[in-house]
N, C-alpha and C positions, 0 to 999 in steps of 0.2 A: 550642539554638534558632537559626535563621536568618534573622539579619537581611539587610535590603536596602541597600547602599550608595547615597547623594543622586544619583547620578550615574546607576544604576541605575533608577531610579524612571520612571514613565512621563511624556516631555516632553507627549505629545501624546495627555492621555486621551480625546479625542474619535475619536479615529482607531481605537483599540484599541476602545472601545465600537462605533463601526462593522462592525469585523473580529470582534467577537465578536457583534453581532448576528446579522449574514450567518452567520457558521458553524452559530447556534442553529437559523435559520430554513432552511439546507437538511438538518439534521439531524431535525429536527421534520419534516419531510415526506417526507424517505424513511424516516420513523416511522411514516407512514401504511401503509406494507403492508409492512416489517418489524417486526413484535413481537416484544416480548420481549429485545430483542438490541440495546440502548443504546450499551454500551459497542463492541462491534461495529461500530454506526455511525457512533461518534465516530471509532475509528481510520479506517475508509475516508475519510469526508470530509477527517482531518488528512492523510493520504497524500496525495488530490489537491489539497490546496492547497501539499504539499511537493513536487509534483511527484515522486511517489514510486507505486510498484505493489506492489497488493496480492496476497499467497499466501496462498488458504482452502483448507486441508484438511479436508474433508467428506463423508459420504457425500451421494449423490443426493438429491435433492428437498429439501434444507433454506433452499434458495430463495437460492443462489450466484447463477441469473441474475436473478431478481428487484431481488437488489441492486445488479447493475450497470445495468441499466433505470432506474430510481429516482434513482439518483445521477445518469447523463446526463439524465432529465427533469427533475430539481432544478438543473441548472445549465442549461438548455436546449440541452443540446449531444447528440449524436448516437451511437447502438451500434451495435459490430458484434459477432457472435458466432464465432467459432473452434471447430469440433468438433473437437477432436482425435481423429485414429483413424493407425494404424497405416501406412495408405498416403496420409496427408498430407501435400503436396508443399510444400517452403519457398515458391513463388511463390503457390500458395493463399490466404499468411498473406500476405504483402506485396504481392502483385501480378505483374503480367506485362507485355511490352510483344508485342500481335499487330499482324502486318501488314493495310493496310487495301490493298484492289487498286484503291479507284478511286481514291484519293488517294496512293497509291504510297509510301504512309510506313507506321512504323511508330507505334502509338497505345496509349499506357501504359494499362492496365485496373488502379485501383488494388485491392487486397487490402480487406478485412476490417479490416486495423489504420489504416487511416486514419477512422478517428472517434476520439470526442473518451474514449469509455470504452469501452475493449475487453474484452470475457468471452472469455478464452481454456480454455474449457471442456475438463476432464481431458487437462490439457497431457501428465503422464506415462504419456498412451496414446500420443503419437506418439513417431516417431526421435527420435537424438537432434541429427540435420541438420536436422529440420524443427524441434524445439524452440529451436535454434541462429538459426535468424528471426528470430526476434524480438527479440535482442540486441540489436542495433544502433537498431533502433524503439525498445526501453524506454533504453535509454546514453543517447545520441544523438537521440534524438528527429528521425531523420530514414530513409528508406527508399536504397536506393543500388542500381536496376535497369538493366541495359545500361548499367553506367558511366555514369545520370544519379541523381543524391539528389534525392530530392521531401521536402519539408519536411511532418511531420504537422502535425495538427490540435494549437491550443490551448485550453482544458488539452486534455492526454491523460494515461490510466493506464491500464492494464494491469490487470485481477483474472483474475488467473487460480488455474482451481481443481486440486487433484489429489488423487484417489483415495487413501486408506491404500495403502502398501506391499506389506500384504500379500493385497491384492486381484489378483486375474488379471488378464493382460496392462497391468502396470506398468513405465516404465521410470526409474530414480532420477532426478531432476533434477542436475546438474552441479554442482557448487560456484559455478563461474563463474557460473552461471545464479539460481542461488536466493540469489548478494550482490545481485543487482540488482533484487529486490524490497525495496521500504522496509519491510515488516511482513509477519509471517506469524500468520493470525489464524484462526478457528473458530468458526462459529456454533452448530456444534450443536440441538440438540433442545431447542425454544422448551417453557417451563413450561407447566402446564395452561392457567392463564388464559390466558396469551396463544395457544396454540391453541385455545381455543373462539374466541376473538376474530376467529380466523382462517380459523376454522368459519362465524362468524356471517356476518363483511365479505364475504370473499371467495370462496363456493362455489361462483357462478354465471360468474365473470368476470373477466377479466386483471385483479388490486389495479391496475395500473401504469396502463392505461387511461387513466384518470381524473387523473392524476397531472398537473400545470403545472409550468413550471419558475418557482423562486423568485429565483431569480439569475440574470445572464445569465455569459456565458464572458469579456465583458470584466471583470466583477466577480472575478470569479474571479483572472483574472491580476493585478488588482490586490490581493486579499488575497495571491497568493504574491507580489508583489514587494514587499509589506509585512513579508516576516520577516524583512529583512535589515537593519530597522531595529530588530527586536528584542535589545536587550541580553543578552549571554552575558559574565559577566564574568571576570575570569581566573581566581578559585577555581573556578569551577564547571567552564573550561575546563580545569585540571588534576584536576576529577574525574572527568570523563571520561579523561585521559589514565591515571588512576591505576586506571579501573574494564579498559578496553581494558590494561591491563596485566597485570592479573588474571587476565583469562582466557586472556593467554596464556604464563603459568607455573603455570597450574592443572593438578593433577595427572589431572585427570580429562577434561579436553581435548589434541586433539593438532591443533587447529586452534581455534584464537580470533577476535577482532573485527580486522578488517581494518580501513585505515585509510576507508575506504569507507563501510562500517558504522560509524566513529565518528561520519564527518560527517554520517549521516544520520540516524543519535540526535541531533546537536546541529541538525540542519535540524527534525526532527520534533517535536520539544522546546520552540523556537522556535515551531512551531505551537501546541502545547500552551497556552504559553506567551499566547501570542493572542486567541486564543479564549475564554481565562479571563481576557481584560480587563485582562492586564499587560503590559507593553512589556519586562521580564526575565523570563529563567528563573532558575526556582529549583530545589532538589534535588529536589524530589517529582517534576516534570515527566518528569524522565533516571528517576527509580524508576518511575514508572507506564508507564513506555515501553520499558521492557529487556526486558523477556520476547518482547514483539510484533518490536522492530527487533533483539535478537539470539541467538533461538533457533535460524533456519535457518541461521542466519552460523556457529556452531558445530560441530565435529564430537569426541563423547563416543568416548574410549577403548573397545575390545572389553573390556576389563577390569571400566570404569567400567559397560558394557552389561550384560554378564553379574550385576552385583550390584545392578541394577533402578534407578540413577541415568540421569535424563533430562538435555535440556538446562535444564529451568524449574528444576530441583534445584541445578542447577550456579550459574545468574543468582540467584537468589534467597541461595545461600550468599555469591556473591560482594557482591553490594548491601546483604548483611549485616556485611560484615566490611571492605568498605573506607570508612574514615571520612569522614562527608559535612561538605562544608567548611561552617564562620563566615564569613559575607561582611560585612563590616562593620569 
């Protein structure tokens, strides 16, 4: 069993009740025209207060952009949408700078990713030049055209979706490209009830419409500047060190967690962490977050493929078999 160390405990429970109220209440409303799909919504909202972007792999219409609507109207901040298609140009996603003739300059037209939640919809239809854009916007958080950097919007995240695989006109996402999403998540096909639900509410009319935002974006930046006060103590820090170790002497991986993907399980975690009205993390936190923060981080042996092992098979063996620390 896992105790808490004195020093671990929370200094300032009033703060963490604040931080887990706000998370309750913009999750509660972008609840309103997502059903069914709770857990779902928890990760997106912990991503944007991790300052982190999300990967949804899903077929059409399961309401990928619905969710991104919902979440910038819950925090009162601003969407932009990204089609991905085939002959989509990197200055499309980021912007351009055109000349103006009667003021004789040029005049920066920004892109699509400067709002505060971007839907970069079926990113692996486009190149992988134009997919390459948007690097530097989710890293970095800043845009860099004619050798000037414009600073995005805060928050900002990234949900970007992509098509299965083995769907026409796909291109893989890069390695580089899919560590710098914080979670990769799936909503799939909501149960009955909750599509009658979705039958009843929403047949006539955009759910999103209606939708206020519950938090403003300075709120926001201060729940994320609040998880840096959240306690990570050193057991917990070396099991993280011991799980990212795991995977990468696991015979069934030939690419593991980067150190990238540790600190963003330990940033995410921290959320978790928050949210649930504690000022430390504890083990369940890093378990209920492994699958989400390092599924796409992994890459499974042709070996390990061919004998029907995924990446969740892999995470789940390993958070089974490395021993979760006594803090106390």
């Amino acid at each position: 069993m896992t105790t808490t160390p004195q020093s671990a405990r929370p200094a300032s429970p009033a703060r963490t009740d604040t931080f887990s109220a706000r998370f309750g209440s913009i999750v509660a409303n972008v609840e309103q025209v997502i059903h069914g799909k709770h857990d779902v919504v928890q990760l997106a909202v912990l991503a944007m207060i991790a300052e982190g972007h999300v990967l949804l792999e899903d077929a059409p219409g399961l309401g990928k952009t619905t969710l991104a609507k919902a979440l910038a109207r819950s925090v009162d901040g601003s969407t932009g949408r990204i089609q991905f298609t085939p002959d989509l140009l990197p200055a499309d996603v980021v912007g351009m700078s055109i000349w103006q003739r009667g003021t004789g300059e040029f005049e920066f037209r920004p892109g699509a990713v400067f709002n505060n939640v971007v839907l970069a919809d079926e990113i692996n239809r486009a190149s992988p030049k134009t997919q390459a854009a948007l690097l530097e916007a989710m890293a970095e958080r800043t845009v860099t055209v004619d050798r000037t950097t414009h600073e995005l919007s805060t928050p900002f995240m990234v949900i970007a979706t992509q098509n299965p695989l083995d769907h026409e006109g796909t291109y893989p996402l890069p390695e580089s490209q899919l560590d710098r999403f914080l979670i990769k998540v799936s909503l799939g096909y909501p149960d009955r009830e909750a599509e009658f639900e979705i039958l009843d509410r929403h047949g006539e009319a955009d759910p999103v419409s209606n939708l206020g935002p519950v938090v403003s974006p300075a709120d926001v930046s201060m729940m994320t500047s609040a998880l840096a006060s959240v306690h990570v103590a050193p057991e917990l820090k070396n099991y993280l060190l011991d799980i990212a170790s795991a995977t990468r002497k696991h015979p069934a991986l030939r690419l593991g967690l980067s150190p990238r993907g540790l600190l963003s399980l330990q940033r995410i975690a921290r959320a978790l962490a928050a949210a649930s009205g504690r000022a430390y993390v504890v083990p369940d936190d890093v378990k209920a977050l492994a699958r989400s923060v390092m599924s796409h981080r992994m890459l499974i042996t042709p070996e390990a493929l061919l004998s029907g092992t995924g990446p969740n098979d892999v995470i789940d063996e390993i958070m089974a078999s490395v021993p979760v620390p006594t803090v106390g």
